[in-house]
py3Dmol code that shows the C-alpha trace and the ligand (Angstrom):
import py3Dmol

protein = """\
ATOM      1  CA  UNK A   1      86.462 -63.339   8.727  1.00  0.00           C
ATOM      2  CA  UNK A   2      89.005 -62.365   5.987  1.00  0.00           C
ATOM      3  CA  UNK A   3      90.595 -59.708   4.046  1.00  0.00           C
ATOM      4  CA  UNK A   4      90.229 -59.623   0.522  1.00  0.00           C
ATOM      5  CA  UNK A   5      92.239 -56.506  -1.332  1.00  0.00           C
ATOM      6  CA  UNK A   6      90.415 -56.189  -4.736  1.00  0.00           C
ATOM      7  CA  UNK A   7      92.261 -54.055  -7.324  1.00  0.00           C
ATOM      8  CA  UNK A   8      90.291 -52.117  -9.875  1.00  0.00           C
ATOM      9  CA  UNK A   9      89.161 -53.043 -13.246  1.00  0.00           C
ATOM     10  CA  UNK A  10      90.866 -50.972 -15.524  1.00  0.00           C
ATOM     11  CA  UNK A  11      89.387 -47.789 -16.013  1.00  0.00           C
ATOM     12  CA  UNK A  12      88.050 -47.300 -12.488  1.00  0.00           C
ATOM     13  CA  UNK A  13      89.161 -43.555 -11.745  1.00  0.00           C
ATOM     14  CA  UNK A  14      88.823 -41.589  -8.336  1.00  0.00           C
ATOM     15  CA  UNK A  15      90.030 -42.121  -4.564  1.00  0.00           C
ATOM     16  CA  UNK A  16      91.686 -45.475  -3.992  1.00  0.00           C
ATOM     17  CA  UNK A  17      89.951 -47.387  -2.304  1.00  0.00           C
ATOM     18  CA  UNK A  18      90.170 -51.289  -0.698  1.00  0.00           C
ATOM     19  CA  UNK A  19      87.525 -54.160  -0.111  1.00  0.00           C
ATOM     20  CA  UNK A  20      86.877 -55.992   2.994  1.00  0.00           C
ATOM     21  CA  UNK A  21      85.471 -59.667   2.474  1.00  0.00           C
ATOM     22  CA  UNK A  22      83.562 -60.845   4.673  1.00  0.00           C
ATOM     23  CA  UNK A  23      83.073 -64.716   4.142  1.00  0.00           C
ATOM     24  CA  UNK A  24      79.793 -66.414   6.531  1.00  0.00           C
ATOM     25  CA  UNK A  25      80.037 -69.807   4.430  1.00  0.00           C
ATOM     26  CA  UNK A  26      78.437 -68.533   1.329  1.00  0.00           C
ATOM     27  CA  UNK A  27      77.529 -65.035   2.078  1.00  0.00           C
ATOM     28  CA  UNK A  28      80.008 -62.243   1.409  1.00  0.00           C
ATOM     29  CA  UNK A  29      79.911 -58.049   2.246  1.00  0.00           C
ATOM     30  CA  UNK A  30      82.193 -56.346   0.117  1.00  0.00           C
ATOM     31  CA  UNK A  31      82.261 -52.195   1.750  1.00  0.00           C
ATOM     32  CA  UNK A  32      84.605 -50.042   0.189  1.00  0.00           C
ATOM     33  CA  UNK A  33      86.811 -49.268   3.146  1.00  0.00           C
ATOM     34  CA  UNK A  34      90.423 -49.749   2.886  1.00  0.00           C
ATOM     35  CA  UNK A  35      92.783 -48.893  -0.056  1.00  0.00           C
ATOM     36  CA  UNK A  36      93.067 -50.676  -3.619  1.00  0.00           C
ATOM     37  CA  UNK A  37      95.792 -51.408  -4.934  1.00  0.00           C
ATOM     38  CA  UNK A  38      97.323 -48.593  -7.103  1.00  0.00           C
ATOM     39  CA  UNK A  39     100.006 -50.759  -9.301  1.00  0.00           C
ATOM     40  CA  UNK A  40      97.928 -51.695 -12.236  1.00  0.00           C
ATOM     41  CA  UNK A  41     101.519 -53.375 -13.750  1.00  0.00           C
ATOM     42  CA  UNK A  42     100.938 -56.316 -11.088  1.00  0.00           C
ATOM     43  CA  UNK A  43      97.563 -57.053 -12.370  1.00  0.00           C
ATOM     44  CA  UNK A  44      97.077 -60.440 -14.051  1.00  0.00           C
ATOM     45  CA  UNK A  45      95.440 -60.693 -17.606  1.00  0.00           C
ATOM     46  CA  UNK A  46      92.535 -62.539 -17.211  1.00  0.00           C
ATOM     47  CA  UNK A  47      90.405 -64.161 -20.098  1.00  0.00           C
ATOM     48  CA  UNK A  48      87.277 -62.314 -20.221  1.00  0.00           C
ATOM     49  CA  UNK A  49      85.418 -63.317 -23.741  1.00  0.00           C
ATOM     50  CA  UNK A  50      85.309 -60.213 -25.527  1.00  0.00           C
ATOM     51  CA  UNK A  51      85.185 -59.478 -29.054  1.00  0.00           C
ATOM     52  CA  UNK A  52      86.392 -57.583 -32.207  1.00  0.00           C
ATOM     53  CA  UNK A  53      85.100 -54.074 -32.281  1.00  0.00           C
ATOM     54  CA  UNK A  54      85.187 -50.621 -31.169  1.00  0.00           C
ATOM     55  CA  UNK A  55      84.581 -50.363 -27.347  1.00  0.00           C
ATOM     56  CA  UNK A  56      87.231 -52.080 -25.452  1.00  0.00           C
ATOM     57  CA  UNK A  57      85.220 -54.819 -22.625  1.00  0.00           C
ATOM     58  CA  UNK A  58      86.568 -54.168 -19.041  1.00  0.00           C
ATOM     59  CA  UNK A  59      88.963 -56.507 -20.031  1.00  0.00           C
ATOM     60  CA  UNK A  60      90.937 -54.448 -22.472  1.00  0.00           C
ATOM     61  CA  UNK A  61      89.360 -56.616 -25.100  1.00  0.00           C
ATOM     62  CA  UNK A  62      86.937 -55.687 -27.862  1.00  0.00           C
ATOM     63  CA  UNK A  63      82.977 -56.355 -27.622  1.00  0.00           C
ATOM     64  CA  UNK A  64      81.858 -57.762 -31.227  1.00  0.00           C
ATOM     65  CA  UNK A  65      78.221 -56.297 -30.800  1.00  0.00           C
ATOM     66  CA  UNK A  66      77.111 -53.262 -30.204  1.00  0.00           C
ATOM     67  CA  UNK A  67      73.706 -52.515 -28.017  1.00  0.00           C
ATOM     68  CA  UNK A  68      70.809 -50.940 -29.258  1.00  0.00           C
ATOM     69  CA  UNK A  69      70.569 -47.279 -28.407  1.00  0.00           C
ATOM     70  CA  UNK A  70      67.272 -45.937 -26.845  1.00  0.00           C
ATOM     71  CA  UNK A  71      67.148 -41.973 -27.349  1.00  0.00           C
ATOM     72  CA  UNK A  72      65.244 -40.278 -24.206  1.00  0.00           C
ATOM     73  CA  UNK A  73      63.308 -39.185 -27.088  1.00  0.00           C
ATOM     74  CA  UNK A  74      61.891 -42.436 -28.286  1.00  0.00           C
ATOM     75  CA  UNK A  75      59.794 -42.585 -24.754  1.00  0.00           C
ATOM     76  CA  UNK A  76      56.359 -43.601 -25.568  1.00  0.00           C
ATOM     77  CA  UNK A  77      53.745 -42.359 -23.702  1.00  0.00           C
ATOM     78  CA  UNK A  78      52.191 -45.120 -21.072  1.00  0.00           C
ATOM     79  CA  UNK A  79      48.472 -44.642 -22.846  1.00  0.00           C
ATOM     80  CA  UNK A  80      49.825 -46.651 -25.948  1.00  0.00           C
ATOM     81  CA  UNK A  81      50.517 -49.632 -23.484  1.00  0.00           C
ATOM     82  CA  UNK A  82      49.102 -52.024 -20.867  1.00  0.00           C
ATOM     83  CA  UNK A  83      50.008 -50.641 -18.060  1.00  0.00           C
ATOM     84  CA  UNK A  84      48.428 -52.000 -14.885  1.00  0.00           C
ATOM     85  CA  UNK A  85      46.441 -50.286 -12.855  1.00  0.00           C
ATOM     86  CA  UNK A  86      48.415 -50.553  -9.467  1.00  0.00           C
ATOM     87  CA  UNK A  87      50.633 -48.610 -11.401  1.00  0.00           C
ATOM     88  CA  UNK A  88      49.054 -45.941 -13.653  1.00  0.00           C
ATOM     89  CA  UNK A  89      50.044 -43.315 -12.425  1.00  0.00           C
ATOM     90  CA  UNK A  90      53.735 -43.925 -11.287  1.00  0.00           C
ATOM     91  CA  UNK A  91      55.204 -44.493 -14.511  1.00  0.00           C
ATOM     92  CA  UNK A  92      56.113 -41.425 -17.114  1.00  0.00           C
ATOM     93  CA  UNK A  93      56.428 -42.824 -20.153  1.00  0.00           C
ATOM     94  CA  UNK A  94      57.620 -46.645 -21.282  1.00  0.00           C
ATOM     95  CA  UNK A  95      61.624 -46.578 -22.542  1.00  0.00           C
ATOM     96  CA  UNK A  96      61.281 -50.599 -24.148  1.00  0.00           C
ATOM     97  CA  UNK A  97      58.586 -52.241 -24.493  1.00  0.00           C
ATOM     98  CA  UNK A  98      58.273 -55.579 -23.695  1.00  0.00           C
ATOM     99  CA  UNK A  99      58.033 -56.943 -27.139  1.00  0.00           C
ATOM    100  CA  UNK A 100      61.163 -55.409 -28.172  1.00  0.00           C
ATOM    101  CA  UNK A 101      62.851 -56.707 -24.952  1.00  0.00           C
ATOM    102  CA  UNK A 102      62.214 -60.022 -25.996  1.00  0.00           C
ATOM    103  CA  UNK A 103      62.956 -59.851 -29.703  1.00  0.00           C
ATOM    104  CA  UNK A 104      66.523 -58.281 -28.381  1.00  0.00           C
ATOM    105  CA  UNK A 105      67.292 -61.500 -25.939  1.00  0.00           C
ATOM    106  CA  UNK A 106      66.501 -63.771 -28.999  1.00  0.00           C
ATOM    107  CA  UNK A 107      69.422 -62.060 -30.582  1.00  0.00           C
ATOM    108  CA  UNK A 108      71.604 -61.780 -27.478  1.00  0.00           C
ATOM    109  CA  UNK A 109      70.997 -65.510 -26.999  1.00  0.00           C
ATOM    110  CA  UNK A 110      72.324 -66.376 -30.664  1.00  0.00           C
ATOM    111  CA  UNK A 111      75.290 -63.925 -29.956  1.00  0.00           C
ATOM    112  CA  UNK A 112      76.064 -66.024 -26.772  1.00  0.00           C
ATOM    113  CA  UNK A 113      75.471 -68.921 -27.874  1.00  0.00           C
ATOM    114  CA  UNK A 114      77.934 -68.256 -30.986  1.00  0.00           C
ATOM    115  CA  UNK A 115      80.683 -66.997 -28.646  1.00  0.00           C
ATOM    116  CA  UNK A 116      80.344 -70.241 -26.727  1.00  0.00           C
ATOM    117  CA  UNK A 117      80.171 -72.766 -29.668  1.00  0.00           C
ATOM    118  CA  UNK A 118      80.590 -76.270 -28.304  1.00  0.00           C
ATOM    119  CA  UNK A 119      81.396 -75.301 -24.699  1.00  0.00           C
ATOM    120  CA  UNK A 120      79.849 -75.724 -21.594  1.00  0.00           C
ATOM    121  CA  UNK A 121      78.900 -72.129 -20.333  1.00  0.00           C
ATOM    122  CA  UNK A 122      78.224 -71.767 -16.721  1.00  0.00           C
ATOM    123  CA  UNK A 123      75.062 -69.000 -16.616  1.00  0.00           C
ATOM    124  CA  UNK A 124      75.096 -66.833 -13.068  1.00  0.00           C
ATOM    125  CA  UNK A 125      72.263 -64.736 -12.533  1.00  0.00           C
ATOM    126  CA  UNK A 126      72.702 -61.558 -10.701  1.00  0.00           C
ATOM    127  CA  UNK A 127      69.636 -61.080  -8.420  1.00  0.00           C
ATOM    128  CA  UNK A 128      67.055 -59.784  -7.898  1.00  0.00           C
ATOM    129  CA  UNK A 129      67.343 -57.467 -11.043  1.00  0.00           C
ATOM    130  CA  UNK A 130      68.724 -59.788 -13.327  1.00  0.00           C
ATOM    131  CA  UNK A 131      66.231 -62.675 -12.812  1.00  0.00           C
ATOM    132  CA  UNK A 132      63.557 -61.679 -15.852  1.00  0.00           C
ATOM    133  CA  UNK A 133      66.114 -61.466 -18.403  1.00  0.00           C
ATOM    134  CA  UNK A 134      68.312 -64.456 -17.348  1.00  0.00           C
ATOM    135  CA  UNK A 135      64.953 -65.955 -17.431  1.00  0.00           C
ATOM    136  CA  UNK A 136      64.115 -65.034 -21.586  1.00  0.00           C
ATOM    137  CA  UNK A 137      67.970 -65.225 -22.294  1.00  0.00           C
ATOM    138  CA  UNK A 138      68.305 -68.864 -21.094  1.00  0.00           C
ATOM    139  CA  UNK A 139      65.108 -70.115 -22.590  1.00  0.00           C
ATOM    140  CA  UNK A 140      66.212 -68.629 -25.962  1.00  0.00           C
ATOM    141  CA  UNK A 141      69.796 -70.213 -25.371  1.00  0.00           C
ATOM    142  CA  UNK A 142      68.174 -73.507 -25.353  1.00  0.00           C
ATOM    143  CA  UNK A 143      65.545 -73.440 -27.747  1.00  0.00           C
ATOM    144  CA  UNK A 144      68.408 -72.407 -29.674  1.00  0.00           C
ATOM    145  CA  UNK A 145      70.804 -74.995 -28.899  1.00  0.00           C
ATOM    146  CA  UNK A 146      67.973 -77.831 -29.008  1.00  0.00           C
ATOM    147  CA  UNK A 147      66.920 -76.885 -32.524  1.00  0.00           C
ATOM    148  CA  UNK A 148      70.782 -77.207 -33.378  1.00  0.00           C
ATOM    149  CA  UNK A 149      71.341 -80.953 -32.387  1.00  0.00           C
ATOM    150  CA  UNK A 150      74.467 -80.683 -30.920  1.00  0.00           C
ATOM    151  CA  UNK A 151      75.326 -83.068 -28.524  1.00  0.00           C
ATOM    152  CA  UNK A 152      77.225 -81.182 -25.517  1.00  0.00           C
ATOM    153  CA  UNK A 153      75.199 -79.458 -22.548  1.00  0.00           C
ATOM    154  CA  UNK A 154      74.359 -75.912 -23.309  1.00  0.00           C
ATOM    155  CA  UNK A 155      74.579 -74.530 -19.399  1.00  0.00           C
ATOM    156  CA  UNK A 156      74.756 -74.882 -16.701  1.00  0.00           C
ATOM    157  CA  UNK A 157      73.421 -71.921 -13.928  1.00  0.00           C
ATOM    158  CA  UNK A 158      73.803 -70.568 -10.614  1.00  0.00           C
ATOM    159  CA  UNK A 159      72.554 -67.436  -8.788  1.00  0.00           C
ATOM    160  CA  UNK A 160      74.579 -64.884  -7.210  1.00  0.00           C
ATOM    161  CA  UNK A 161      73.083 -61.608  -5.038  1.00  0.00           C
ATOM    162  CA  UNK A 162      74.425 -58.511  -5.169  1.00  0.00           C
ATOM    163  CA  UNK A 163      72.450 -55.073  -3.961  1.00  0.00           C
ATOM    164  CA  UNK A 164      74.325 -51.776  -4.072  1.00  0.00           C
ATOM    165  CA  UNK A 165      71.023 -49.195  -4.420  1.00  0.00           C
ATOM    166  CA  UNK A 166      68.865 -47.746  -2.190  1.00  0.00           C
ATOM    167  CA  UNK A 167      66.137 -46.019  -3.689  1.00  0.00           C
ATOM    168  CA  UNK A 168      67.406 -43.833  -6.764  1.00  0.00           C
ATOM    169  CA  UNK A 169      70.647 -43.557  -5.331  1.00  0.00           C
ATOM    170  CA  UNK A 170      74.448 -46.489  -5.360  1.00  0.00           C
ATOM    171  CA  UNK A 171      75.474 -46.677  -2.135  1.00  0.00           C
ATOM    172  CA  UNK A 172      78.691 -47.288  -3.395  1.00  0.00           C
ATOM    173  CA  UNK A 173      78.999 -50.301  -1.422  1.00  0.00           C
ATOM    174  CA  UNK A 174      78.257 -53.513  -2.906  1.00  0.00           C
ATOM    175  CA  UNK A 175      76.798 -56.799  -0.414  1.00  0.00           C
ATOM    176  CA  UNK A 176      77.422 -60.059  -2.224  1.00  0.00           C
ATOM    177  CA  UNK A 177      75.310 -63.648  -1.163  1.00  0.00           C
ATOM    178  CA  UNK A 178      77.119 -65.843  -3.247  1.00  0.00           C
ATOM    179  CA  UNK A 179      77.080 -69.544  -4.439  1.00  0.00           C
ATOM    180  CA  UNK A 180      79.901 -71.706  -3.647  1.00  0.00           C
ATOM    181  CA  UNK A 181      82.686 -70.009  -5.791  1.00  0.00           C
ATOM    182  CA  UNK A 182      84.601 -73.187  -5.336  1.00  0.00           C
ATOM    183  CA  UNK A 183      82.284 -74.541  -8.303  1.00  0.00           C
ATOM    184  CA  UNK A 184      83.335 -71.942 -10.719  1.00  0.00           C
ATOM    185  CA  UNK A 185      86.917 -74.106 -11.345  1.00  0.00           C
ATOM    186  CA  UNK A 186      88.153 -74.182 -14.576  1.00  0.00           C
ATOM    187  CA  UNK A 187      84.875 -73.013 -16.047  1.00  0.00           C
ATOM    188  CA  UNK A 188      83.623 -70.444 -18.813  1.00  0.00           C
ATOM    189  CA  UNK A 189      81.287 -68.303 -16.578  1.00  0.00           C
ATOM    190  CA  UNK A 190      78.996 -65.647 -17.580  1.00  0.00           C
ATOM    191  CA  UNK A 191      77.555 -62.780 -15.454  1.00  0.00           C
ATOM    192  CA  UNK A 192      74.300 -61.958 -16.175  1.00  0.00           C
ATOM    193  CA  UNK A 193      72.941 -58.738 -14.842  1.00  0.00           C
ATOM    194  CA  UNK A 194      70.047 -56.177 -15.223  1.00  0.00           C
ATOM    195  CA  UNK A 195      71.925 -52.804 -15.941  1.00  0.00           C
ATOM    196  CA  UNK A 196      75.458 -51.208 -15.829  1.00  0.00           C
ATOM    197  CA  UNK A 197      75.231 -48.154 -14.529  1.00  0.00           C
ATOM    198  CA  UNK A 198      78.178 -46.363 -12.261  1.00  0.00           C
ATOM    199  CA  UNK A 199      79.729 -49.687 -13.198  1.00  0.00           C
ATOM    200  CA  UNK A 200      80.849 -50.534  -9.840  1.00  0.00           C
ATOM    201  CA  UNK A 201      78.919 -53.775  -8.729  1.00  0.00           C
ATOM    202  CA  UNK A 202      80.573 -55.483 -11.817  1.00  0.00           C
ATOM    203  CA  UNK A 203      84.097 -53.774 -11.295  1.00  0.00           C
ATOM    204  CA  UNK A 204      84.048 -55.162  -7.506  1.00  0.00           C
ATOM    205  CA  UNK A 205      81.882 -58.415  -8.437  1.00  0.00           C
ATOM    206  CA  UNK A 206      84.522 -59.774 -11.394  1.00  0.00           C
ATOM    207  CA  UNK A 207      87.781 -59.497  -9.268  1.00  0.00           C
ATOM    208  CA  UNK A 208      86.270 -60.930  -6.445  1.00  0.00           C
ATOM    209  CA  UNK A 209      84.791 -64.394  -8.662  1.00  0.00           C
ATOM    210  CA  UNK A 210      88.819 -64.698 -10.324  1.00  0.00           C
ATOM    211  CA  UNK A 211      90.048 -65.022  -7.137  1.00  0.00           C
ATOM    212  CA  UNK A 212      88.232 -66.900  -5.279  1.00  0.00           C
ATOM    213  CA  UNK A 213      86.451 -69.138  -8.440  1.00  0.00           C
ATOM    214  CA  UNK A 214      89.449 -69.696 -10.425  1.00  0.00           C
ATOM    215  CA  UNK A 215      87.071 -69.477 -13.806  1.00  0.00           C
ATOM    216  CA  UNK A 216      88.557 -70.290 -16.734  1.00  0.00           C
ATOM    217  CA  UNK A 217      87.429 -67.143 -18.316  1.00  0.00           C
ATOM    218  CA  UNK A 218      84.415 -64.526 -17.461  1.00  0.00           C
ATOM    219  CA  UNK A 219      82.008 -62.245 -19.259  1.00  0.00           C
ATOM    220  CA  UNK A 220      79.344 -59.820 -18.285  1.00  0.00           C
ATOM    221  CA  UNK A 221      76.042 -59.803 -20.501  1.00  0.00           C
ATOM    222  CA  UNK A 222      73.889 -57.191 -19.123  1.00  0.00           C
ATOM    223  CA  UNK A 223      70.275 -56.183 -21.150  1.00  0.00           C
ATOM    224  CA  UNK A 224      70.683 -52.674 -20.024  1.00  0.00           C
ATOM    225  CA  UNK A 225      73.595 -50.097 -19.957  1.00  0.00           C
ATOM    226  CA  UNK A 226      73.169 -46.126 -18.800  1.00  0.00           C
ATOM    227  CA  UNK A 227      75.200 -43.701 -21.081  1.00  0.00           C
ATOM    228  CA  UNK A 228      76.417 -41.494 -17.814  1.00  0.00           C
ATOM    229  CA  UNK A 229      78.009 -38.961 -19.980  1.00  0.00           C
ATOM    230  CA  UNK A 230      79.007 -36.781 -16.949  1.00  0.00           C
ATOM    231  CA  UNK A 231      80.939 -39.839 -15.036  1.00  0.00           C
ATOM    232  CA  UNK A 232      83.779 -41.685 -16.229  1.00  0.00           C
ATOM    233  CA  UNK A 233      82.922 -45.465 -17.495  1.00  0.00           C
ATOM    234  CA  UNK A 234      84.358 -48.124 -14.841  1.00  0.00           C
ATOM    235  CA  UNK A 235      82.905 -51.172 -16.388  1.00  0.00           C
ATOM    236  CA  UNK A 236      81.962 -52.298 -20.227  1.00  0.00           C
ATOM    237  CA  UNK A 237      80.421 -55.614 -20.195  1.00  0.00           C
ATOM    238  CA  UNK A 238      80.688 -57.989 -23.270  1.00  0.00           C
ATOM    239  CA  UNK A 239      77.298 -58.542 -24.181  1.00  0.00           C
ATOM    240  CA  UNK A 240      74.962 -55.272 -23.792  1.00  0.00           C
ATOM    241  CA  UNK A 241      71.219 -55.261 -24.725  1.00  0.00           C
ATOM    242  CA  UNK A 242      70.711 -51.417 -25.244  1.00  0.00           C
ATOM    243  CA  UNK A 243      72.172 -48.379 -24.395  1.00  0.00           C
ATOM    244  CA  UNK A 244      69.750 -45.987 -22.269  1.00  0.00           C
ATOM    245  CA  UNK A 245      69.721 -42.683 -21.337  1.00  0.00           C
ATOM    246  CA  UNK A 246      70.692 -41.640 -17.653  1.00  0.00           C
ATOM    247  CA  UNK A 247      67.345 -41.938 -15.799  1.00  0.00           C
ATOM    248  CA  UNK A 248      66.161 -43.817 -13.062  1.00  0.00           C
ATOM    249  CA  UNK A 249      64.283 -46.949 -14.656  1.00  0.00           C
ATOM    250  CA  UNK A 250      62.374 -49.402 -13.766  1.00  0.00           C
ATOM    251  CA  UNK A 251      60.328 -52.668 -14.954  1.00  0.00           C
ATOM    252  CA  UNK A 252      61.714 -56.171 -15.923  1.00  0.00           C
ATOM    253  CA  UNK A 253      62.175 -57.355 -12.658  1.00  0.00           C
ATOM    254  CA  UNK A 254      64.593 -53.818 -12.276  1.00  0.00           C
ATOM    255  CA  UNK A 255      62.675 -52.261  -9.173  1.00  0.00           C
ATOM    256  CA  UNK A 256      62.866 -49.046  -6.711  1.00  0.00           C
ATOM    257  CA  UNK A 257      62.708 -50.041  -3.317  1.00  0.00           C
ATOM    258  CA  UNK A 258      61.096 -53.348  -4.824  1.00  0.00           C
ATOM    259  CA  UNK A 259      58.176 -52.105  -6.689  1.00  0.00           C
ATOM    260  CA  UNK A 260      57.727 -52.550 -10.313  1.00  0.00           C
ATOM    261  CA  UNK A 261      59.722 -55.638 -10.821  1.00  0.00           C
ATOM    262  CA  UNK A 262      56.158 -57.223 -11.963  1.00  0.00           C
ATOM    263  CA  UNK A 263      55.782 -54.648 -15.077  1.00  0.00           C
ATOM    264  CA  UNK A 264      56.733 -56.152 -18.112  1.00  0.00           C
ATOM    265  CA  UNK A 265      58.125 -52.937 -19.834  1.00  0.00           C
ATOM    266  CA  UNK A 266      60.884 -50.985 -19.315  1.00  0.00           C
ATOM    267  CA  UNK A 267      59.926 -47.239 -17.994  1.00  0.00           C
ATOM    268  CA  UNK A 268      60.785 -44.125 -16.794  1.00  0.00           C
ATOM    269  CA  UNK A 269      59.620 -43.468 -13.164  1.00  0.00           C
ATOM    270  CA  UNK A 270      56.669 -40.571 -12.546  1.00  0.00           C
ATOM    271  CA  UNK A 271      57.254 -38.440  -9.881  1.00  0.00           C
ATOM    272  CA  UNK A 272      54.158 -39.573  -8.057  1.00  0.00           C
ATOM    273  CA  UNK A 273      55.964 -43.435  -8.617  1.00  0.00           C
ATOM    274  CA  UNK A 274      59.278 -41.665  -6.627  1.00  0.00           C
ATOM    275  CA  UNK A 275      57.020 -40.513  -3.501  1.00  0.00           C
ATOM    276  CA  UNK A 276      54.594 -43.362  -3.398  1.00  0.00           C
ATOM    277  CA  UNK A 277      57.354 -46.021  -3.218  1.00  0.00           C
ATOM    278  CA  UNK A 278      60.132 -43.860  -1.434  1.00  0.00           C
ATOM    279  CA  UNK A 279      59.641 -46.217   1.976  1.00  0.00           C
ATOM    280  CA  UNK A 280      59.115 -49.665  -0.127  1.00  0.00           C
ATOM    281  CA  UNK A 281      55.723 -50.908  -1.080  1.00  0.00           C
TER     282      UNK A 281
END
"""
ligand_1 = """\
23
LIG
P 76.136 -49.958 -10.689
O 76.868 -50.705 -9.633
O 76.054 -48.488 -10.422
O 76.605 -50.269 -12.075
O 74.620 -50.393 -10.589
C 74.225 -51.703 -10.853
C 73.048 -52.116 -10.027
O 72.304 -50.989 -9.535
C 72.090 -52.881 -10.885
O 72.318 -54.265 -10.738
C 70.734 -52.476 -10.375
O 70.334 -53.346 -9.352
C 70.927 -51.108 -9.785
N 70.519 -50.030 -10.719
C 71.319 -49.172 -11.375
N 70.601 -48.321 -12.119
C 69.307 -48.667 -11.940
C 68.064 -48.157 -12.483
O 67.994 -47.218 -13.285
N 66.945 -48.804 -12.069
C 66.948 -49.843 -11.191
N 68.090 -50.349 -10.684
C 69.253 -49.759 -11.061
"""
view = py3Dmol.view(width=600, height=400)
view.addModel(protein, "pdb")
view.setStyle({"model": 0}, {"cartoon": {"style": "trace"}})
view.addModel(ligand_1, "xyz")
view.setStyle({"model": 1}, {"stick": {}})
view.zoomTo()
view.show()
């Protein structure tokens, strides 16, 4: 066993707080227990991608595209859609469909891919939530890349679990079963994840893979991001599907207490969906 002090991505607001890393060969539990450190001057710049525009990444850097914004008011009521039957009656209304999920990865694929033009990137899906859209974003990487005839390897991938909710609710304590970090050496990794929401699993997860991976730079491309317009912002990632209101959602492989990760759309939970799946499936 070994302490790891983790200091804050900037941005990250509230009580100090510290890390404890546990490290069982590959599996890792990051509590917030002991104190941060404070002095952001001693923090090292660190190469996140990270692009040209308005909002600043979590890197201090500029994200080139902007996500799409879904308005609580564009929810669509469930009777325009499939919905299946197991879960009828447990889902309000459908936030993104699945077609429009799709079309968005095709685009989030070509902005990627453009960001990583002849290099090598190394792909690390976040599970669980992360696993549908890592799924659609590398299969339109490399139809992409194959239709492009260039001659270097498009990715390569790893997986990387992190779990921080239970039920509606962060926990505010993120448990990590990693891949062997050692791997990530000197390469161009990107994070991909389900949502941002309090911003916290990325703002632990990032420090943690610099030091110990030694990347060569790191980005976050996440399909979903909550506008929390109450809480302060602790992590922008680089490459952001859309921007959705602040519910509890669920679909695309993003789950409460494990349901719904089979629906293909995106939707907002019914309360009969809340109490039928409060103690798992
Ligand atoms: P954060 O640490 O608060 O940013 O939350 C990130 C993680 O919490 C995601 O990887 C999800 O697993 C989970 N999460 C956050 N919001 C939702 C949601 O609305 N639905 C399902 N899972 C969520």
């Amino acid at each position: 066993m070994r302490t790891f002090a983790v200091q804050p991505t900037s941005g990250c607001q509230g009580s100090p707080e510290r890390l404890t890393l546990v490290v069982i060969k590959t599996r890792y539990l990051l509590t917030p227990e002991i104190t941060l450190a404070k002095n952001e001057k001693n923090r090292k710049p660190f190469p996140f991608l990270g692009m040209n525009s308005k909002t600043s990444s979590s890197s201090g850097l500029k994200r080139e595209h902007e996500p799409v914004d879904i308005l609580s008011s564009s929810q669509q009521p469930t009777s325009a859609f499939v919905i299946p039957k197991h879960y009828a009656c447990h889902v309000r209304s459908v936030l993104i469909s699945r077609g429009q999920i799709q079309d968005r990865v095709e685009k989030l694929a070509a902005d990627i891919r453009s960001s990583y033009a002849h290099t090598t990137v190394h792909l690390i899906c976040v599970l669980k939530g992360g696993s549908a859209f890592f799924h659609d974003l590398q299969s339109a990487f490399r139809a992409l890349h194959n239709a492009s005839g260039d001659a270097h390897v498009p990715f390569t991938f790893d997986f990387i679990r992190a779990k921080s909710y239970s039920g509606t609710e962060s926990t505010g304590k993120v448990e990590i079963s990693a891949c062997d970090l050692s791997k990530l050496k000197g390469r161009d990794v990107l994070l991909v994840e389900d949502i941002i929401d309090t911003g916290t699993t990325m703002s632990l997860l990032l420090p943690l893979l610099k030091e110990e991976g030694l990347p060569k730079s790191i980005a976050v491309a996440s399909l979903l991001e909550k506008r929390r317009e109450d809480k302060d912002v602790k992590f922008v990632a680089d490459f952001v599907g859309f921007s959705v209101p602040d519910e509890f959602v669920v679909g695309y492989c993003l789950d409460y207490n494990d349901a719904f990760r089979d629906l293909q759309h995106i939707c907002c939970i019914s309360p009969e969906g809340i109490e039928r799946f409060k103690d798992g499936i």
